[in-house]
DSSP file (Angstrom, degrees, kcal/mol; ACC not computed):
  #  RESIDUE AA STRUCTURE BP1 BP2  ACC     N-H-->O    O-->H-N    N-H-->O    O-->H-N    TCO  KAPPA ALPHA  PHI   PSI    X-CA   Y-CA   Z-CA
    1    1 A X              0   0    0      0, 0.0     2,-0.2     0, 0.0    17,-0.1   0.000 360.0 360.0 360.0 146.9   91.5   -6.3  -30.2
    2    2 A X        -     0   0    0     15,-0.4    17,-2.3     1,-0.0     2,-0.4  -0.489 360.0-152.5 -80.3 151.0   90.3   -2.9  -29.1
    3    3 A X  E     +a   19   0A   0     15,-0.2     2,-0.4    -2,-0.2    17,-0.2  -0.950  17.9 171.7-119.8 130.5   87.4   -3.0  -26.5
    4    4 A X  E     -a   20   0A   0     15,-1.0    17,-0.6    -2,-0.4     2,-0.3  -0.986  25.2-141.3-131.1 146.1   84.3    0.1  -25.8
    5    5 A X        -     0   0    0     -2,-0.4     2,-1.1    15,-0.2    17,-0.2  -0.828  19.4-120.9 -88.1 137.9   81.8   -0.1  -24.0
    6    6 A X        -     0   0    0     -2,-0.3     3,-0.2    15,-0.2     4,-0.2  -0.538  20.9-161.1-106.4  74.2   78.3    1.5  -25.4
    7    7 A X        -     0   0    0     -2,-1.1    37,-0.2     1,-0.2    15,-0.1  -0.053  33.7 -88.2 -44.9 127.5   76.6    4.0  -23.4
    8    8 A X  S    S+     0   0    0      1,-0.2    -1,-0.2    15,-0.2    51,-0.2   0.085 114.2  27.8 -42.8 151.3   73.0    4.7  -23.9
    9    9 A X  S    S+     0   0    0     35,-0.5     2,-0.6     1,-0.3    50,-0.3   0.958 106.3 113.7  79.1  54.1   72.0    7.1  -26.4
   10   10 A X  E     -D   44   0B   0     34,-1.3    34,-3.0    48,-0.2    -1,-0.3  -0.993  48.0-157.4-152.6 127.7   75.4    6.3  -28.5
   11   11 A X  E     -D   43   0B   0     -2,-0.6     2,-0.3    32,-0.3    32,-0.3  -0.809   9.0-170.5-106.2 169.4   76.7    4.9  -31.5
   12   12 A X  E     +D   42   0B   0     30,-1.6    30,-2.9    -2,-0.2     2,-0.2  -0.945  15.9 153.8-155.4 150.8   80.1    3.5  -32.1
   13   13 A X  E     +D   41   0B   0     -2,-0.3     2,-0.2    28,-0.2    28,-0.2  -0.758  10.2 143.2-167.4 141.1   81.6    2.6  -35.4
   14   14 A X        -     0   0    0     26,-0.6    26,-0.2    -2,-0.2    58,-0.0  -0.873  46.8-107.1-164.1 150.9   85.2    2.4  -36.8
   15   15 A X  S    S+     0   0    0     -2,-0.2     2,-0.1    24,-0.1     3,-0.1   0.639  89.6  71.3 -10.4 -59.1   87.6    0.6  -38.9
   16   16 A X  S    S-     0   0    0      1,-0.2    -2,-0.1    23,-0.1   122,-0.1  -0.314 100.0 -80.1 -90.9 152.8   89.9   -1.1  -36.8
   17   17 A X        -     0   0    0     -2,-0.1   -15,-0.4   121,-0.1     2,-0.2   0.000  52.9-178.7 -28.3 158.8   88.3   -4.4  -34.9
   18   18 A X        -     0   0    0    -17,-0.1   120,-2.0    -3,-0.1     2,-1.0  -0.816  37.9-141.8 172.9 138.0   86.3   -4.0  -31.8
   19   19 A X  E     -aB   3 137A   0    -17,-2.3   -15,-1.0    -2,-0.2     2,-1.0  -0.783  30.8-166.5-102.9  88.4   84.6   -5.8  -29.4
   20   20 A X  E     +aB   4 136A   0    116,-2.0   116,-0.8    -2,-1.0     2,-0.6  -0.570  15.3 170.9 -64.1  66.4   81.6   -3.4  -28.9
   21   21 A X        +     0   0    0     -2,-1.0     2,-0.4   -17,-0.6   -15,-0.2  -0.763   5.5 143.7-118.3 136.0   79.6   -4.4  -25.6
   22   22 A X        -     0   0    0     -2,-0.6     2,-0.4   -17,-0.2   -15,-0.1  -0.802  41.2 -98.4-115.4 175.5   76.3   -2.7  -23.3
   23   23 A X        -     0   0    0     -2,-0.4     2,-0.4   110,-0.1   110,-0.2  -0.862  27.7-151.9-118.6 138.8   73.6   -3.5  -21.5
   24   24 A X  B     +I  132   0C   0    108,-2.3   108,-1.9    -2,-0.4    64,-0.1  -0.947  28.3 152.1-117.1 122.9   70.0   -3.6  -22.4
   25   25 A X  S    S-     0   0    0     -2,-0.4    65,-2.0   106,-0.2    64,-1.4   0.241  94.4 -28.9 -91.5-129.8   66.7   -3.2  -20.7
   26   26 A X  S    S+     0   0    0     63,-0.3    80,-0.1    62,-0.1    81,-0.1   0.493 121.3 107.6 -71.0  -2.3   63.5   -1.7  -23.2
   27   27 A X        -     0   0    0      1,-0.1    62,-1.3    79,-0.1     2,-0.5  -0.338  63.8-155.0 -71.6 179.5   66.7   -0.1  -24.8
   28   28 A X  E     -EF  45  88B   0     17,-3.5    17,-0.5    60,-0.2     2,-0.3  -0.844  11.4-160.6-156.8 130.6   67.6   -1.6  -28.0
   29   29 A X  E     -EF  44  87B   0     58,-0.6    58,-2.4    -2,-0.5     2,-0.6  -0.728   8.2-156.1 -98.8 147.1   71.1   -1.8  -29.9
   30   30 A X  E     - F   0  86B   0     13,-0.6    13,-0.3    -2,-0.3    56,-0.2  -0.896   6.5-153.7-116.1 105.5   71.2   -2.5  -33.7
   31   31 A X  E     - F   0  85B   0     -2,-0.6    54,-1.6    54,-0.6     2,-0.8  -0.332   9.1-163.4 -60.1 146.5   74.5   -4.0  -34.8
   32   32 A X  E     -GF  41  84B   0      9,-1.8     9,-1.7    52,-0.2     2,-0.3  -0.964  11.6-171.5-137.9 120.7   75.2   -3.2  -38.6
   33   33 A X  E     -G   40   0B   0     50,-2.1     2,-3.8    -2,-0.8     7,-0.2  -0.524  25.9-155.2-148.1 112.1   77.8   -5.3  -40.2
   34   34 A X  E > > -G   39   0B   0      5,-0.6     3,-1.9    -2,-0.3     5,-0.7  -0.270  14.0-176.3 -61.9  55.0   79.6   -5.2  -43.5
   35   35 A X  T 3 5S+     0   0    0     -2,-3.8    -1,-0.2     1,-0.3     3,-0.2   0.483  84.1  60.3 -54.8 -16.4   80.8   -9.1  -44.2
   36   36 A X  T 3 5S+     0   0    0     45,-0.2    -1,-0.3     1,-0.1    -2,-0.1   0.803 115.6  22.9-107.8  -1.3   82.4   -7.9  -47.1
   37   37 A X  T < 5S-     0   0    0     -3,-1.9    -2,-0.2     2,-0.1    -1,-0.1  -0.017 104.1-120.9-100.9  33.2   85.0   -5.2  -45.7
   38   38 A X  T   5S+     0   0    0     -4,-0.5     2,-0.2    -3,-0.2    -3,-0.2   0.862  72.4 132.6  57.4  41.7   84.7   -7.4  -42.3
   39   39 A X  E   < + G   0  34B   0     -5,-0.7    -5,-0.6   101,-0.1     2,-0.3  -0.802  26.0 164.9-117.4 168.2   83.4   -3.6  -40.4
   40   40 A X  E     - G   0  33B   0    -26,-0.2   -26,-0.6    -2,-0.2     2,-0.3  -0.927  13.9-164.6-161.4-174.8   80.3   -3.3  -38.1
   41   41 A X  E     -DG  13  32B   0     -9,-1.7    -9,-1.8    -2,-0.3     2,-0.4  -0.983   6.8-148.1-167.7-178.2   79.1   -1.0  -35.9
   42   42 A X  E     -D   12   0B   0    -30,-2.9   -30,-1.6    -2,-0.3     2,-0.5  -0.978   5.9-172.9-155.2 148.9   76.6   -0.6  -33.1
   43   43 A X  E     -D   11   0B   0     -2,-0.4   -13,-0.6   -32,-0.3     2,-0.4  -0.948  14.7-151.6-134.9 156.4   74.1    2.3  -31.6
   44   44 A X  E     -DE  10  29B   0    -34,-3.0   -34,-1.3    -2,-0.5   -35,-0.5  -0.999  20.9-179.1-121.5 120.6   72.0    1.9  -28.1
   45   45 A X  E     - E   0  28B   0    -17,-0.5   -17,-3.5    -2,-0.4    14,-0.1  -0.978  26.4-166.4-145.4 155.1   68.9    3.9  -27.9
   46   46 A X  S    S+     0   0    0     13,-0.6     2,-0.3    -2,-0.4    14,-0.2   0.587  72.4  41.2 -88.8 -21.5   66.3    4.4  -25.5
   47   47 A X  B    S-j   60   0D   0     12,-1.7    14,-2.0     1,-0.1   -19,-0.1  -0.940  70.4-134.9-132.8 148.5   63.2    6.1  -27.1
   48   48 A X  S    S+     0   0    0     12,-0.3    14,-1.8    -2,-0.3     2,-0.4   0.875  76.5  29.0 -87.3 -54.3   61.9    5.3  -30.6
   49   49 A X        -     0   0    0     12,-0.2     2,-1.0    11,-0.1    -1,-0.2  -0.910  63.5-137.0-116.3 145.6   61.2    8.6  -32.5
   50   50 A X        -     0   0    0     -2,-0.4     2,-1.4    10,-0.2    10,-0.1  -0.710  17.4-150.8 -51.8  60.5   62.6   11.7  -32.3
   51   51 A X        -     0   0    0     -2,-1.0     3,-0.1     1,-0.2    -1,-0.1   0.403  49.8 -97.7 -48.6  -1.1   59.5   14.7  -32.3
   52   52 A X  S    S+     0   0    0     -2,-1.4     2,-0.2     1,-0.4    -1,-0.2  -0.038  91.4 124.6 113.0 -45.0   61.5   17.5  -33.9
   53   53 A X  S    S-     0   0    0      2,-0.0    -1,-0.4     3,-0.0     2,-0.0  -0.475  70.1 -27.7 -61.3 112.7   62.1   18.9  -30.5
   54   54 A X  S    S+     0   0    0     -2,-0.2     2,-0.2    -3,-0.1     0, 0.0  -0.519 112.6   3.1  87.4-156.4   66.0   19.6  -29.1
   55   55 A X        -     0   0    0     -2,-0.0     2,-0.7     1,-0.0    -3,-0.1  -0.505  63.6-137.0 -90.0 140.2   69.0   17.6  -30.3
   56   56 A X        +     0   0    0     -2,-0.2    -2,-0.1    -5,-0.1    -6,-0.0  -0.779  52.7 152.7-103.8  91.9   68.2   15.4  -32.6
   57   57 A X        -     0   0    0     -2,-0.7     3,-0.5   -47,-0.0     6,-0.2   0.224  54.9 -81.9 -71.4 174.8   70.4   12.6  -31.1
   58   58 A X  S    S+     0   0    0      1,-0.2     6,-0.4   -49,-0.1   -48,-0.2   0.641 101.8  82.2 -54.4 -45.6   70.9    9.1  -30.7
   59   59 A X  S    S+     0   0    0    -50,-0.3   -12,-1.7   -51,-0.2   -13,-0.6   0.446  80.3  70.6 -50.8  -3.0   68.8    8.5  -28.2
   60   60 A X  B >> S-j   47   0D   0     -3,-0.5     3,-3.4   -14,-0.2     4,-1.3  -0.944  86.2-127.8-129.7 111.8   65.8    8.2  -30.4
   61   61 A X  H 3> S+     0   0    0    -14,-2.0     4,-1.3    -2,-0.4     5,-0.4   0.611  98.5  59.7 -27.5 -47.3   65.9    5.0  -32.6
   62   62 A X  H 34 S+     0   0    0    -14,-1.8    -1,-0.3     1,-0.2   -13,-0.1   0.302 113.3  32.7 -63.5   7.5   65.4    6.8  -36.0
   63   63 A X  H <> S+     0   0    0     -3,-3.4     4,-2.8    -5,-0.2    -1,-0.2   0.540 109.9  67.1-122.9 -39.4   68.1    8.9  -35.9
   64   64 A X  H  X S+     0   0    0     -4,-1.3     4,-0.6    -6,-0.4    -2,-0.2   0.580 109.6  32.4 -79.6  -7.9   70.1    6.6  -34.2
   65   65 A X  H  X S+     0   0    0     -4,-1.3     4,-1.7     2,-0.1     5,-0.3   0.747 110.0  68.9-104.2 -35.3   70.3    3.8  -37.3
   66   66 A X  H >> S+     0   0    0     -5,-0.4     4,-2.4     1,-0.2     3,-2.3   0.948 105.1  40.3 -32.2 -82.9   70.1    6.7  -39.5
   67   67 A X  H 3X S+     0   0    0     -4,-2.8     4,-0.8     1,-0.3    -1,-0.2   0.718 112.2  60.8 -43.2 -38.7   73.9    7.6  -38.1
   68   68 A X  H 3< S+     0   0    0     -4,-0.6     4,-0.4     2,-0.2    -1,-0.3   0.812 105.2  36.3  10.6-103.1   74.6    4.7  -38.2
   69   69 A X  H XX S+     0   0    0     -3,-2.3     4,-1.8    -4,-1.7     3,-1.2   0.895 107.9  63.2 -38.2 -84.8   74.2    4.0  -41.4
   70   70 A X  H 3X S+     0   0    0     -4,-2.4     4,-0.6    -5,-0.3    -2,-0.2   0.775 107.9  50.0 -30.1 -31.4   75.5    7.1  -42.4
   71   71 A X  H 3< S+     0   0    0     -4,-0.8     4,-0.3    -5,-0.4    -2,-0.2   0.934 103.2  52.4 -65.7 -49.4   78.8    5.8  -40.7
   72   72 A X  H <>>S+     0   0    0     -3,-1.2     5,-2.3    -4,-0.4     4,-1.0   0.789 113.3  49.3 -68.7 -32.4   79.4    2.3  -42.1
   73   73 A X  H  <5S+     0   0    0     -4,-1.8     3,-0.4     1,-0.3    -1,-0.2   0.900 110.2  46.4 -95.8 -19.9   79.0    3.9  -45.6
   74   74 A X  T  <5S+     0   0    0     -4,-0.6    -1,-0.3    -5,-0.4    -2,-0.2   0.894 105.1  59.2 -76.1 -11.2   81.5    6.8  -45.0
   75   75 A X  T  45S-     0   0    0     -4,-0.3    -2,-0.2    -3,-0.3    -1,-0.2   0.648 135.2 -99.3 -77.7 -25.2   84.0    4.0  -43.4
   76   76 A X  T  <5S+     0   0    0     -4,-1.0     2,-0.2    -3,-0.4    -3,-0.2   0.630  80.5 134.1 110.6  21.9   83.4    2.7  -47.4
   77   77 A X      < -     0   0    0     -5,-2.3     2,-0.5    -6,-0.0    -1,-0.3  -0.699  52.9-132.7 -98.5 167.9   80.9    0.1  -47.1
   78   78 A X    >   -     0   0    0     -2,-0.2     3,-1.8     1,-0.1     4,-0.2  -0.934  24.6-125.7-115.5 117.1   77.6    0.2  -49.9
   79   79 A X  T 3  S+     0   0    0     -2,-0.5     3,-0.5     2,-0.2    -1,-0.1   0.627 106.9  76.2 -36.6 -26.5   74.3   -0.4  -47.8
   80   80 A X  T 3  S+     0   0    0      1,-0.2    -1,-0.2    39,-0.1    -3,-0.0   0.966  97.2  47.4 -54.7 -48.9   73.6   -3.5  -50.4
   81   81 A X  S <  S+     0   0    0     -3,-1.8    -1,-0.2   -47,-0.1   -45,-0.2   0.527  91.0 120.0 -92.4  13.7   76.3   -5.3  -48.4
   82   82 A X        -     0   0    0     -3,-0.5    38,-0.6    -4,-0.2     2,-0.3  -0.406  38.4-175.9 -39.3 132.8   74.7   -4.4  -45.0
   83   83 A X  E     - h   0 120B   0     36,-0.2   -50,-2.1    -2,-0.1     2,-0.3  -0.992   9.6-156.4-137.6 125.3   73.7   -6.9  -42.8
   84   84 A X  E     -Fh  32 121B   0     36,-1.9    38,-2.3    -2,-0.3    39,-0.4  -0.740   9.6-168.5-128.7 135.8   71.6   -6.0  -39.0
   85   85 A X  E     -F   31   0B   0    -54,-1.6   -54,-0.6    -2,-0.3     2,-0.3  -0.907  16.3-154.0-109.4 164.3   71.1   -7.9  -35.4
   86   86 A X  E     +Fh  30 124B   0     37,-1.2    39,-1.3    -2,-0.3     2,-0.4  -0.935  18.2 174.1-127.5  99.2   68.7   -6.4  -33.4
   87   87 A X  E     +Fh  29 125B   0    -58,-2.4   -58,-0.6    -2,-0.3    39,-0.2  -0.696  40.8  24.9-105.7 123.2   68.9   -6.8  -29.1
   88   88 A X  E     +Fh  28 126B   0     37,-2.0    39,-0.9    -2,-0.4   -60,-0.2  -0.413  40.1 129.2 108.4-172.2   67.1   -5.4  -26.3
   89   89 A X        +     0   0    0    -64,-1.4   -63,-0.3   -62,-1.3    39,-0.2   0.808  40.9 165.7  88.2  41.1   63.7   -3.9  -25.9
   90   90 A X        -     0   0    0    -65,-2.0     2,-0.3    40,-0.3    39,-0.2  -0.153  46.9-128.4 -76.3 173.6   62.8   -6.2  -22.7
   91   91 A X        +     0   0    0     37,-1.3     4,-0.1     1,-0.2    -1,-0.1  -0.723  52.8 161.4-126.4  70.6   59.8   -5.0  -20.8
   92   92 A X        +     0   0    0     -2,-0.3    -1,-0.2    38,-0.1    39,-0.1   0.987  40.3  66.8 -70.0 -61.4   62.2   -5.3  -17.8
   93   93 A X  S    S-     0   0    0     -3,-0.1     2,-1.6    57,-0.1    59,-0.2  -0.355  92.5-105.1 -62.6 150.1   60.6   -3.1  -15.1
   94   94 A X        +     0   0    0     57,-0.5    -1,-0.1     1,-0.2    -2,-0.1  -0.494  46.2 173.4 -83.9  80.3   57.2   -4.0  -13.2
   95   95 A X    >   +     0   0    0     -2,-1.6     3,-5.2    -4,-0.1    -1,-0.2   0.076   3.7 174.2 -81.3  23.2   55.3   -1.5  -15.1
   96   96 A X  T 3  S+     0   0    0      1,-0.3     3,-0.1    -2,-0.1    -2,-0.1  -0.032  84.8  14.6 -30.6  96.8   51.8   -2.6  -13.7
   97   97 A X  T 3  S+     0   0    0      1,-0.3    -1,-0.3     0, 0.0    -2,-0.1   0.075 101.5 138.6 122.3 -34.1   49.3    0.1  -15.0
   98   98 A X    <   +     0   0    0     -3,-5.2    -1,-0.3     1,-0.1    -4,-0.0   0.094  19.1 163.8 -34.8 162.4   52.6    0.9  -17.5
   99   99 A X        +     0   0    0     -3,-0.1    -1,-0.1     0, 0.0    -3,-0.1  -0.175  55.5  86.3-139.8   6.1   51.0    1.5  -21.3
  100  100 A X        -     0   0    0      1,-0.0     5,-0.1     5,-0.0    -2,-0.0   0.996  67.3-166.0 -71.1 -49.6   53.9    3.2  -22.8
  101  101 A X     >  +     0   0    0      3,-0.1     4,-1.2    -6,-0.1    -1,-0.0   0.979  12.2 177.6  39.9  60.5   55.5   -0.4  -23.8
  102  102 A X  H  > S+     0   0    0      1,-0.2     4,-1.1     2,-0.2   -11,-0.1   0.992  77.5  53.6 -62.9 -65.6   58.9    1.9  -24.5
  103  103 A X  H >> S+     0   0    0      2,-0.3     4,-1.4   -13,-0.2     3,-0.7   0.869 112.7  41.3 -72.6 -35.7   60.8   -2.0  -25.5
  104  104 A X  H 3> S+     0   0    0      1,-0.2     4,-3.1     2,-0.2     5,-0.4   0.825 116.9  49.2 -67.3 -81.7   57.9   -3.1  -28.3
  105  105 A X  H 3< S+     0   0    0     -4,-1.2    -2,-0.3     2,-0.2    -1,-0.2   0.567 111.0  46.7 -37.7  -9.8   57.9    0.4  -29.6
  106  106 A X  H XX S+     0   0    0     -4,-1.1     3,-2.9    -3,-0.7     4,-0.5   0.880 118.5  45.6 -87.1 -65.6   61.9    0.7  -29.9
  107  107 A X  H 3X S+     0   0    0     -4,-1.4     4,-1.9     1,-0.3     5,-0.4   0.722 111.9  47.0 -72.2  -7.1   61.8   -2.7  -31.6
  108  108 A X  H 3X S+     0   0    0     -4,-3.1     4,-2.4    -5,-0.4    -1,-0.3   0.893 113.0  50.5 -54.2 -30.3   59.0   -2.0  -33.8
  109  109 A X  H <> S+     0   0    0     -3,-2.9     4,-0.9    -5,-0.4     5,-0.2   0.683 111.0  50.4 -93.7 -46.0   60.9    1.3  -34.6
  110  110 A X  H  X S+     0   0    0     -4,-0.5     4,-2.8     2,-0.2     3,-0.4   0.965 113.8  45.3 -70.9 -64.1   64.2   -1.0  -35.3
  111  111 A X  H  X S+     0   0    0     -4,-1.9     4,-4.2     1,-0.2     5,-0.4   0.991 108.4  55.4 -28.9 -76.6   62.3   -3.4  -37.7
  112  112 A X  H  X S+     0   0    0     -4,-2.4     4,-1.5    -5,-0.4    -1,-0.2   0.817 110.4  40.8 -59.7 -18.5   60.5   -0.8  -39.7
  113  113 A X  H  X S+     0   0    0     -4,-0.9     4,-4.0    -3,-0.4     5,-0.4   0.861 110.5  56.3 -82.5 -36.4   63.7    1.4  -40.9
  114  114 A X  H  X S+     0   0    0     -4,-2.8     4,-2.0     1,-0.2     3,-0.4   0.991 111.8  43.3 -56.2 -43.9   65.8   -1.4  -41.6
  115  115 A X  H >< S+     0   0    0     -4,-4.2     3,-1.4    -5,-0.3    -1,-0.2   0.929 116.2  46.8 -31.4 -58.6   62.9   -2.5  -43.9
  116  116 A X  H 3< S+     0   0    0     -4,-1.5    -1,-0.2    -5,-0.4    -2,-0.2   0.830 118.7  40.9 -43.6 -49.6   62.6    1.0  -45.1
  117  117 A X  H 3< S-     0   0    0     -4,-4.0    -1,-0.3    -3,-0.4    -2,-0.2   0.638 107.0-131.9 -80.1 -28.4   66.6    1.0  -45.5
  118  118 A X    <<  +     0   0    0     -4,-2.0     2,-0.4    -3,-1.4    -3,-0.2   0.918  55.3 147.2  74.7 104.2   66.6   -2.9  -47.0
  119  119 A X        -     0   0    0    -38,-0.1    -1,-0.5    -2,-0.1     2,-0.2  -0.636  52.9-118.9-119.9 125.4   69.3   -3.8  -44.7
  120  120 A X  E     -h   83   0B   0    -38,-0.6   -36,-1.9    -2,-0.4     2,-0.9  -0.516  14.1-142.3 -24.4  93.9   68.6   -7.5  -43.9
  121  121 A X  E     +h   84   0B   0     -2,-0.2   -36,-0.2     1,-0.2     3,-0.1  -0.671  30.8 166.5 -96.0 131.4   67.8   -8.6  -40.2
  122  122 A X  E     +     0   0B   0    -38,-2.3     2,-0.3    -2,-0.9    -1,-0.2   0.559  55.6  20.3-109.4   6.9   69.4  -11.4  -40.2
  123  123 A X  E     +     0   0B   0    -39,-0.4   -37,-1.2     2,-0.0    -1,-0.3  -0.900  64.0 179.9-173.4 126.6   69.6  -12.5  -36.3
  124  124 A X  E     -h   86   0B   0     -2,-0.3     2,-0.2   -39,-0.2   -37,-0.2  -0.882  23.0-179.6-129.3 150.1   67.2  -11.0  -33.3
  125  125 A X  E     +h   87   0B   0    -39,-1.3   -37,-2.0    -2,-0.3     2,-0.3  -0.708  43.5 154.2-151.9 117.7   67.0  -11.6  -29.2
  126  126 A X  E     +h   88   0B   0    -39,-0.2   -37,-0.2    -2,-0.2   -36,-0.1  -0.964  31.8   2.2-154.9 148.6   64.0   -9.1  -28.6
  127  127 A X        +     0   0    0    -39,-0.9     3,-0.3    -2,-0.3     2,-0.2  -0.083  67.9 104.3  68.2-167.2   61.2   -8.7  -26.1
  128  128 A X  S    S-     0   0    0    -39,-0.2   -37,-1.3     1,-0.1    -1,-0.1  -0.654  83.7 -73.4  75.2-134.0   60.4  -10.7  -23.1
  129  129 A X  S    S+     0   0    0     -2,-0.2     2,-0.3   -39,-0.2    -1,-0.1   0.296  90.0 100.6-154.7  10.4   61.1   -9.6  -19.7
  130  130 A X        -     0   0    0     -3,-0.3   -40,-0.3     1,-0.2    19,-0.1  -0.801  66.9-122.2-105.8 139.6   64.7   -9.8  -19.3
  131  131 A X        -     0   0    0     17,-1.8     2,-0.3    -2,-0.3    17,-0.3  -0.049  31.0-141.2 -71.7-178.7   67.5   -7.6  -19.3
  132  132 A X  B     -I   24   0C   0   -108,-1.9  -108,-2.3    15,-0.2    15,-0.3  -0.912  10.0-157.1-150.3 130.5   70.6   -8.5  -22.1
  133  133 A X        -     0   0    0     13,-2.3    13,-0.4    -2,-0.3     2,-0.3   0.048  32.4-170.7 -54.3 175.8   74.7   -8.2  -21.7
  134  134 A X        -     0   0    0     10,-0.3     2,-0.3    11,-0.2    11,-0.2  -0.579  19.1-170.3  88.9 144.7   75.7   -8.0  -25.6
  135  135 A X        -     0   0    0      9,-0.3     9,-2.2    -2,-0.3     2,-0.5  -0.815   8.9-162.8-154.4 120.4   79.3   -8.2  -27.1
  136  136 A X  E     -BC  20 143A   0   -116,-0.8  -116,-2.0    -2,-0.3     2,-0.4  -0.887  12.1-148.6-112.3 119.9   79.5   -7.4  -30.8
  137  137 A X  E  >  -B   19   0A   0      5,-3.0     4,-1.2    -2,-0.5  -118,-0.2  -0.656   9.8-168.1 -83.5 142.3   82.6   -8.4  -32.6
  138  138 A X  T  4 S+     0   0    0   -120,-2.0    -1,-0.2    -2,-0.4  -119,-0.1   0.845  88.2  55.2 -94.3 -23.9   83.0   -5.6  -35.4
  139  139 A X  T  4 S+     0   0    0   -121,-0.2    -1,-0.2     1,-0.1  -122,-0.1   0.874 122.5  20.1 -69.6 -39.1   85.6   -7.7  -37.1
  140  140 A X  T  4 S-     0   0    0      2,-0.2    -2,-0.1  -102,-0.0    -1,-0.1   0.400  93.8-126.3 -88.8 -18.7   83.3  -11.1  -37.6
  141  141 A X     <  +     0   0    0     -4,-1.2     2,-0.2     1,-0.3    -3,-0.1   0.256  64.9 133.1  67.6   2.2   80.1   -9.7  -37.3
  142  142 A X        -     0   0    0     -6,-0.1    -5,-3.0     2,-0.0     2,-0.4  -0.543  38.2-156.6 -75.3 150.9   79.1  -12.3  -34.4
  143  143 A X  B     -C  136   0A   0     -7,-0.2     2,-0.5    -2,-0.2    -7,-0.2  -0.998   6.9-154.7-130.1 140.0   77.5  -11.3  -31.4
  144  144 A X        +     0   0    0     -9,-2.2    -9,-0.3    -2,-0.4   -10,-0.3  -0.930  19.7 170.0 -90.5 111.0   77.2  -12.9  -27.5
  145  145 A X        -     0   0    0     -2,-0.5     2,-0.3   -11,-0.2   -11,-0.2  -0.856  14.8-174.1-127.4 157.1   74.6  -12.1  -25.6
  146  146 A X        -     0   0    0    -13,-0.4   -13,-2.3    -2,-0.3     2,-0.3  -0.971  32.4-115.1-153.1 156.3   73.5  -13.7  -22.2
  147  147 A X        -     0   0    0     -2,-0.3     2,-0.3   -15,-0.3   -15,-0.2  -0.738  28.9-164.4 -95.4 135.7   70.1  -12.6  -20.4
  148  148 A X        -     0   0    0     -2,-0.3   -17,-1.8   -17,-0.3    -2,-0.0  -0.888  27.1 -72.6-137.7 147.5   70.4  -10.9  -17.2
  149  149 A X        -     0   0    0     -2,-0.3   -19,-0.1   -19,-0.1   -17,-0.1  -0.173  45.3 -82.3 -99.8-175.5   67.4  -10.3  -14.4
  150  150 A X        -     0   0    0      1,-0.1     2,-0.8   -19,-0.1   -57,-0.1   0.235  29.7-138.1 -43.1 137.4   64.7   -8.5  -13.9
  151  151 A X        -     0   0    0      2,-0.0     2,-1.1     0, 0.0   -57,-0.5  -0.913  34.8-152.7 -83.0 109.0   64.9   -4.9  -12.5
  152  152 A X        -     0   0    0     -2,-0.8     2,-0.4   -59,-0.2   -59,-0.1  -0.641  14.7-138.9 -93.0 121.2   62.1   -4.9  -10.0
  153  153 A X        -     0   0    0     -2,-1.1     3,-0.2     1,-0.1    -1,-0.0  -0.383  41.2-111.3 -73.5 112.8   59.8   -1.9   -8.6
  154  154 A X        -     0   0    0     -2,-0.4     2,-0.1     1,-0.2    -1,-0.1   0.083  39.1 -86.4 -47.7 156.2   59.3   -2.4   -5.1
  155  155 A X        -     0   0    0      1,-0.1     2,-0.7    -3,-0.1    -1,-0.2  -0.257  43.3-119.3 -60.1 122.3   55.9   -3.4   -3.9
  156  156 A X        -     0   0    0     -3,-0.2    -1,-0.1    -2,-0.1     3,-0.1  -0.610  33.8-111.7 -56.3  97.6   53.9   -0.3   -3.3
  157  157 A X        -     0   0    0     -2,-0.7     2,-0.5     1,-0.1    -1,-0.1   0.055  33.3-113.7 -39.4 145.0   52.8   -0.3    0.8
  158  158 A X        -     0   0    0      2,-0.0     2,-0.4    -3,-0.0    -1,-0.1  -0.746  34.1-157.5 -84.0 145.4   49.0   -0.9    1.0
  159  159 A X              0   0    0     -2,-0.5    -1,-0.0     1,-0.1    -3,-0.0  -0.839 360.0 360.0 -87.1 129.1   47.6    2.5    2.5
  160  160 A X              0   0    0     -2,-0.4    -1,-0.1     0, 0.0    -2,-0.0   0.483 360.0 360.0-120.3 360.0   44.2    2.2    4.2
């Protein structure tokens, strides 16, 4: 079976089988998989929306399940038989002070199109404080994931 690995700011979708795996921090990949012509696919993004501004890319969650999408169904699948897992969006670094909460706000981001889109989520590992390894089989639609640790921001010296 063919193996890629999934760079942020990426999607990957094709025919043939494929063992699809990245790594996740606050990014978050949505696997999309088509049990009845046995296709899937996967995107990584880091940032939730897109502002209009630049390329409108992958890197920004709403664009990046858009393409997606747009992928599976030119490959010949009907969005009816679409089916989603959802990964990532740990709050991995020691953001003390942090307010951005980049990993809630991708998965919020992930949730609310699929609704939009009715594709099903039928299987999550989201939030908490851990990084995530992923491997998505495109052919079976199962995925293997194992939790991986904390990035940590070194202690700030005290100044007096």
């Amino acid at each position: 079976m063919e193996k890629h690995f999934l760079y942020p700011s990426a999607l990957y979708a094709k025919p043939d089988p494929t063992l699809i795996s990245t790594i996740l921090g606050s990014c978050v990949a949505v696997c999309i998989y088509d049990p009845v012509l046995s296709i899937g696919g996967m995107n990584h993004f880091m940032l939730p929306l897109w502002n209009g501004d630049g390329l409108a890319s992958p890197r920004y969650g709403n664009i990046a399940i858009d393409k997606l999408i747009h992928k599976l169904e030119s490959l010949g699948s009907k969005k009816s038989n679409l089916k989603a897992k959802i990964f990532g969006g740990g709050e991995v670094i020691n953001s003390a002070g942090n307010s951005f909460n980049i990993g809630e706000r991708n998965i919020a981001i992930a949730k609310e199109i699929l609704s939009l889109e009715k594709i099903p989520i039928i299987a999550s590992s989201v939030g908490g404080k851990l990084g995530r390894k992923i491997i998505f089989n495109t052919q079976s639609g199962e995925v293997f994931h194992k939790f991986i640790g904390t990035i940590v921001k070194p202690e700030q010296p005290n100044i007096t």
